[in-house]
C-alpha positions as a printed Julia matrix, in Angstrom:
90×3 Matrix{Float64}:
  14.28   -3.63   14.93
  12.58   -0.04   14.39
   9.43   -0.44   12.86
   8.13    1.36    9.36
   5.9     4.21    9.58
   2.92    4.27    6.91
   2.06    6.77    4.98
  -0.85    6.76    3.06
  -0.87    9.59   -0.34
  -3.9    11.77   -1.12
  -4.83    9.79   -3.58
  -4.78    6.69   -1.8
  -7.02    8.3     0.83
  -9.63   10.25   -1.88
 -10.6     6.51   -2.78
 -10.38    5.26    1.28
 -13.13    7.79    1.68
 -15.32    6.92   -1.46
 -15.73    3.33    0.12
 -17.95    1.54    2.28
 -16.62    2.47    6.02
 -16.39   -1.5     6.5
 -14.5    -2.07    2.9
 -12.28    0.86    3.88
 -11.94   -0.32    7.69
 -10.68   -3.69    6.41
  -7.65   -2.49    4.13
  -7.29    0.31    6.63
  -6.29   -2.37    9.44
  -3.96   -5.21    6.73
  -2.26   -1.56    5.62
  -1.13   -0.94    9.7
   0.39   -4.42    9.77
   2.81   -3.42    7.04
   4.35   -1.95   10.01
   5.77   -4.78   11.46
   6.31   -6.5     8.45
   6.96   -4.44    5.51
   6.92   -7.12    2.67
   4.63   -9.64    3.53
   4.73  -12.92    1.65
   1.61  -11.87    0.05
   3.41   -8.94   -0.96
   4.62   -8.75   -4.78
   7.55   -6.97   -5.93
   6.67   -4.91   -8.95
  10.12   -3.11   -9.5
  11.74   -0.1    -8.71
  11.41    3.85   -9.14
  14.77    5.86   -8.04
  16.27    4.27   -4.94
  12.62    2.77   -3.76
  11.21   -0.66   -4.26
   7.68   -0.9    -5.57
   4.92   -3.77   -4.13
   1.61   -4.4    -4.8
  -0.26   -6.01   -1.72
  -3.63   -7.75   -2.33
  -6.51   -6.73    0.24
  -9.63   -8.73   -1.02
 -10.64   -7.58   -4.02
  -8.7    -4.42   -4.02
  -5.25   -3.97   -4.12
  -2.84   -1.23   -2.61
   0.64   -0.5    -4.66
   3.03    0.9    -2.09
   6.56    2.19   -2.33
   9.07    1.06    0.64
  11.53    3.78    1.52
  14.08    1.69    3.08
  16.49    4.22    4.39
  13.6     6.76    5.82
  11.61    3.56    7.5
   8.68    4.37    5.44
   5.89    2.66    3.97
   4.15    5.1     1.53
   0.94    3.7     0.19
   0.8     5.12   -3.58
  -2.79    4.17   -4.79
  -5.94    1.89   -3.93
  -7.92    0.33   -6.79
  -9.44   -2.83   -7.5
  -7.09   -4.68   -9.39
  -7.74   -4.04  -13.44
  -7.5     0.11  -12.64
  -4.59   -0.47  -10.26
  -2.18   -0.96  -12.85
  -3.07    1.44  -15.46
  -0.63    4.69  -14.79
   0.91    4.45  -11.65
């Protein structure tokens, strides 16, 4: 089994940087294990754009929406937010 690469978007890392260095440590580390395991059961499926399928993966009180590329192997985190913002205009 080849593991996922993750890829984390500007965006995503503008608001890592903003954040405590512990805060941002913490999602920093549950974001690697997405890795090994791409859709974790804490994982939920929010739908689809174009070919990818779009998750939304709770990390305390923040949560990370991330697109899985399955044919490229990639894990492309699309935006950090705590969870009212993260769903206004994805």
């Amino acid at each position: 089994m080849r593991l996922y690469s993750v890829e984390v978007s500007q965006r995503a890392q503008k608001f890592l940087v903003k954040l405590d260095k512990t805060i941002s440590e913490r999602i920093e580390e549950r974001l690697k294990k997405l890795k090994e395991n791409p859709v974790p059961s804490d994982a939920k499926f929010i739908g689809r754009e174009d070919s990818d399928k779009v998750f939304c993966y709770r990390i305390g009180d923040y949560r990370a929406l991330y697109k899985l590329k399955d044919a490229e192997k990639i894990v492309l985190i699309a935006k950090i937010d705590k969870r009212p913002k993260i769903y206004s205009k994805f």
